[in-house]
LOTOR-509042 format. One record per residue (C-alpha): y negated, z negated, x negated. Coordinates in steps of 0.02 Angstrom, whole numbers, padded with zeros to 5 digits, always signed. Example, Ala and Ser with C-alpha at 12.3 -4.5 7.8 and 13.67 -1.06 7.14 Angstrom:
<pts>
+00225-00390-00615/+00053-00357-00684/
</pts>
This chain:
<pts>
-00244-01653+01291/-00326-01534+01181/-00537-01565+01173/-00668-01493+01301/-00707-01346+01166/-00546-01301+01166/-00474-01118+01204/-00319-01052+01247/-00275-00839+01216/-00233-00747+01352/-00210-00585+01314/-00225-00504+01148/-00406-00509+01068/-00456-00591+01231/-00486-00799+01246/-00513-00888+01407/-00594-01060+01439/-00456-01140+01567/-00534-01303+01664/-00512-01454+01577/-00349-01518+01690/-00262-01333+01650/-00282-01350+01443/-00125-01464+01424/-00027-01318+01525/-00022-01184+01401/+00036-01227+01229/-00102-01216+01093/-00085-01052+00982/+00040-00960+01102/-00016-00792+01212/-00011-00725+01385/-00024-00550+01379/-00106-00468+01541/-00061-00305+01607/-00187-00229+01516/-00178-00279+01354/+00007-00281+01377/+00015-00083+01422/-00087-00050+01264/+00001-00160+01160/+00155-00083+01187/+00082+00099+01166/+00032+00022+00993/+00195-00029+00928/+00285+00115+01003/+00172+00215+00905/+00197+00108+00755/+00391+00120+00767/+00382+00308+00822/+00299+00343+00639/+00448+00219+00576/+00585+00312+00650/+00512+00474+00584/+00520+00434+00398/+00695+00351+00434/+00673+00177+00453/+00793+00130+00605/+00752-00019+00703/+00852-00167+00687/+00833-00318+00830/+00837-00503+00778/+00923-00647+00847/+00774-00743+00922/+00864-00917+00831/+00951-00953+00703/+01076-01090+00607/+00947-01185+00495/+01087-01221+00373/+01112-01038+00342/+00927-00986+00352/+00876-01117+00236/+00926-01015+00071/+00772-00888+00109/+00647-00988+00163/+00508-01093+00048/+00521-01293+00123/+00310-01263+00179/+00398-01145+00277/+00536-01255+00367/+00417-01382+00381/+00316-01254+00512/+00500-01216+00596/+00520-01267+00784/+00696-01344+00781/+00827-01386+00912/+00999-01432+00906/+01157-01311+00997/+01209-01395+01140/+01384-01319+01088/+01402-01369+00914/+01275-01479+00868/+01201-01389+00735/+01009-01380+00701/+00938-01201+00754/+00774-01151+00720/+00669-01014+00790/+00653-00867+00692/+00496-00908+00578/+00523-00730+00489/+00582-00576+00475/+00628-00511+00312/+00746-00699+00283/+00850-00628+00438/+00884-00455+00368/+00900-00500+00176/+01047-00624+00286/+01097-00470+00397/+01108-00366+00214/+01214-00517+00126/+01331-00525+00261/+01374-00347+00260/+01320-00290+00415/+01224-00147+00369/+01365-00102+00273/+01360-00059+00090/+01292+00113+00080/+01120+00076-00025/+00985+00112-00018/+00937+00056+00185/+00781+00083+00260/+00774-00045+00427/+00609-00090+00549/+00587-00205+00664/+00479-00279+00825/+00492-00450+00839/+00399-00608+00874/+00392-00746+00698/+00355-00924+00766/+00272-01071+00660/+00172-01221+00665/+00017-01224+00617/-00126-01373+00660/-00213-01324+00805/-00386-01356+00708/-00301-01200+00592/-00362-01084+00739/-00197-00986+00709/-00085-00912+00827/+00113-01002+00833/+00193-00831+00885/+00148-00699+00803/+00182-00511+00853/+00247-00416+00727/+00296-00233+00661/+00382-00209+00493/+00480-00105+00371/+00597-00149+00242/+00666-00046+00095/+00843-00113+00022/+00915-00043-00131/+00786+00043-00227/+00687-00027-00382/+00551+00083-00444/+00366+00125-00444/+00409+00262-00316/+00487+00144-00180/+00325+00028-00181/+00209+00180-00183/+00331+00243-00015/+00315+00047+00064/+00116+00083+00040/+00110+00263+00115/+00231+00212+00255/+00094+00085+00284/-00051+00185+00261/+00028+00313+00396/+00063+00194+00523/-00122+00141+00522/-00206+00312+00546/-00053+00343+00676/-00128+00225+00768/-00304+00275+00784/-00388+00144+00623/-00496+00250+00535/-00572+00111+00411/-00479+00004+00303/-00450-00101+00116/-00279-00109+00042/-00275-00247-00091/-00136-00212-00212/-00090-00338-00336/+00070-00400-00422/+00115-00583-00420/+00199-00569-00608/+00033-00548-00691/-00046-00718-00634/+00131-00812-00647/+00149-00744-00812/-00024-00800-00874/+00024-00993-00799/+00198-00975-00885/+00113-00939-01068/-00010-01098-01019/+00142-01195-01010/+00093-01248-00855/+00231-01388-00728/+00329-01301-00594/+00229-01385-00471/+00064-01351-00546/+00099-01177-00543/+00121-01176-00365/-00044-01264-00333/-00119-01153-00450/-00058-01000-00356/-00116-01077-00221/-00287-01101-00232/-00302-00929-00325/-00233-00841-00152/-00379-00939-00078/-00495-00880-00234/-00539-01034-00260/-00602-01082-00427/-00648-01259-00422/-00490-01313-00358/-00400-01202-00496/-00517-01286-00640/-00460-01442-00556/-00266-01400-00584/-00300-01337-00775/-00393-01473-00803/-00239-01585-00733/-00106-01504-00820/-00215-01505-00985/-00205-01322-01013/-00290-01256-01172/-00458-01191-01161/-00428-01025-01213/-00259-01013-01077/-00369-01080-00958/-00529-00943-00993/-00399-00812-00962/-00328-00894-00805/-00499-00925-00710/-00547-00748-00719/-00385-00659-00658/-00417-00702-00480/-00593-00613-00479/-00540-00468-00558/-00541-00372-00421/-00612-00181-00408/-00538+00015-00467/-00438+00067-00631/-00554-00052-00735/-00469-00200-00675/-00316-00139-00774/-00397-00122-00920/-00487-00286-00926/-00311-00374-00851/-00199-00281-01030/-00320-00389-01128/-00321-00527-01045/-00089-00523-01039/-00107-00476-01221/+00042-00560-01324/+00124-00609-01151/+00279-00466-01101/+00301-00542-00924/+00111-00504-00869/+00110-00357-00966/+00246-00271-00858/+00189-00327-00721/+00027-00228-00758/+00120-00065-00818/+00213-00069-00641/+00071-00096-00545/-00028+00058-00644/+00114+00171-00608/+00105+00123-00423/-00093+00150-00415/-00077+00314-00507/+00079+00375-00373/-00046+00311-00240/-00203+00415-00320/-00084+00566-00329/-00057+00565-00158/-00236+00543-00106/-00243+00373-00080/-00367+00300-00191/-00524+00273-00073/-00422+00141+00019/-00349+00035-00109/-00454-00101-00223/-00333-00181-00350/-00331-00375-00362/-00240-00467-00491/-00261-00635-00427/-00169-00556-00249/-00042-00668-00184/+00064-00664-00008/+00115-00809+00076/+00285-00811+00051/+00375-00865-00138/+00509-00737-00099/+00392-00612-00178/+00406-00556-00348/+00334-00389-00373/+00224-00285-00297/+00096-00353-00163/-00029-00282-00032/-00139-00323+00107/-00228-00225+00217/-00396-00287+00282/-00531-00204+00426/-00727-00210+00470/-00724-00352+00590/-00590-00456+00564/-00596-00600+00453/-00416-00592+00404/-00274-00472+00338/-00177-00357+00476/-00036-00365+00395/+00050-00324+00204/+00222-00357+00106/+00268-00330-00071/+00436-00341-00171/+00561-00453-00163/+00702-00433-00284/+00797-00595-00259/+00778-00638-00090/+00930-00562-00023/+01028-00661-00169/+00987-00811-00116/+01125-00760+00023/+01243-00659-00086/+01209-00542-00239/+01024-00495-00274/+00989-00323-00229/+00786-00237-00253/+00696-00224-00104/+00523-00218-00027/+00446-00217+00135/+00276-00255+00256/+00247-00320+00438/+00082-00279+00552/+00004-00431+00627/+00033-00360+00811/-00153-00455+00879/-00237-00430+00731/-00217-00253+00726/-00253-00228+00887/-00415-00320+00870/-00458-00208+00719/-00431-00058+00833/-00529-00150+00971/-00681-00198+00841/-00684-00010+00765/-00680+00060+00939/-00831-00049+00997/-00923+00007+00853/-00890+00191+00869/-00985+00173+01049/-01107+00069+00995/-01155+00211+00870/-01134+00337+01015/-01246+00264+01115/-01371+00231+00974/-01375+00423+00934/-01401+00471+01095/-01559+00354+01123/-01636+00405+00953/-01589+00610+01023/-01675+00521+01210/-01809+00483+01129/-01855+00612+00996/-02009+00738+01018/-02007+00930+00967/-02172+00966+00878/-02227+01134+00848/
</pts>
């Protein structure tokens, strides 16, 4: 039975204390909607996949499980190890519940269901389940809304993955938000020139999508990286800020092609995104990573006032699909459902607060002649 401090969600952006003989009833990091939360989380995603639709993504629906065997070629082994598992009473096999999105439809794409006409432009709403520790204080099934983009390999297909996104967020009402846009071949390519073990480039990715430093400077220290790799590789993850981060980030890939390209991409991307009049909500980061290995481009998360984690984001990944057939370029993004909806919930709470605060300083305000 979970502890006395324990709480179990109810409703998205809502928790409820349950007495202590009802905790063991619900299981930890799963939601019950109520009606209303449910009525306006369903007005959100319609809106979401209306604005979808429009710029002619059409939705796709997911099997809710799948044969591990054949899901197993696009997913990372952290992530199997997080699967929920259960074996067909018909065959015998091992099926697992979807644990994400874009693995099923780089499958769908492999298998030819889509057919062959490229380039494709998909979306989805769908529920992802994982394990995560319950001391994590993350959910198990997560709500999502996503986008993917299959056949196209340019600067202008990111830049339309990031304006899809940014449109589906003022669609839905959230006026404030960061976009961190990154590209995972500029750090890799800085631990590649360091010479750096397969597996201590992992770690080291690792702790620089958590920023942090020491644990990095632990790794380099480990894998006895020279002093002047390592200079280069402890600053990339706080370079973070406008077009100066570029020019700091060519001298710091100097002599190394793979990082270099990876910052002449991602500086065609920004400028598309500055074109279009984009630029107050983007920051660049060149220590941004997503959770996923699949990605090998392009990355981005979006971030609000109020909520201590990303919404949602996606990237590029060229080779995922291959890993079921042929490789073919695509990118793509997914809204955290709750999270979203609490960043709508935290904005909206603010905008009254400031409503009300106007209207006492107005209250209270003298006319002097």
């Amino acid at each position: 039975m979970p502890p006395a401090s324990s709480k179990t969600r109810v409703g998205l952006g809502q928790t409820h204390s349950l007495p202590v003989q009802d905790r063991s009833l619900v299981p930890s990091g799963m939601a019950t909607i109520l009606p209303a939360a449910a009525k306006q989380v369903r007005v959100l995603e319609a809106q979401l996949l209306e604005r979808l639709t429009r710029r002619g993504y059409d939705e796709i629906i997911l099997p809710t499980f799948e044969y591990l065997d054949v899901l197993t070629p696009g997913l990372e082994p952290e992530l199997i190890e997080k699967c929920y598992t259960f074996a067909d009473r018909t065959t015998g096999r091992v099926l697992l519940l979807r644990p994400d999105a874009t693995a099923q439809i780089a499958r769908t794409v492999a298998m030819g269901m889509l057919g062959t006409q490229l380039p494709l432009r998909v979306s989805y709403r769908t529920s992802v389940f994982r394990y995560e520790p319950e001391h994590a204080g993350r959910d198990r099934e997560i709500f999502q809304v996503g986008a993917e983009y299959i056949g196209a390999d340019d600067a202008a297909a990111d830049s339309e993955m990031l304006i899809l996104m940014i449109e589906c967020l003022k669609q839905v009402g959230l006026k404030s938000f960061k976009i961190s846009l990154g590209h995972v071949g500029f750090f890799k390519g800085l631990l590649v020139r360091a010479g750096l073990s397969p597996s201590g480039q992992k770690r080291a990715e690792q702790a620089a999508a958590r920023k942090d430093l020491p644990r990095l400077q632990e790794i380099l220290a480990d894998e006895r990286v020279a002093a002047r790799y390592a200079a280069s590789i402890l600053e990339a993850p706080e370079l973070c800020g406008q077009v100066e981060v570029l020019d700091r980030g060519r001298i710091l890939a100097k002599g190394d092609k793979f990082a270099t390209q990876a910052l002449i991409r991602l500086a065609t991307v920004y400028r598309l995104l500055c074109q279009a009049g984009h630029q107050d909500v983007l920051f660049l980061d060149l220590g941004e990573f997503r959770g996923f290995d699949y990605y090998d481009g392009i990355v981005f998360d979006v971030f609000a006032e109020g909520v201590g984690v990303e919404l949602g984001g996606g990237g590029r990944y060229d080779h995922l699909i291959g890993q079921f057939g042929r490789n073919i370029p695509s990118a793509g993004f997914a809204f955290n459902v709750d999270r979203l909806f609490r960043g709508l919930q935290v904005q909206s709470s603010a905008s009254v607060a400031r409503g009300a605060a106007s209207g006492r300083i107005r209250k209270g305000s003298k006319r002097t002649s």
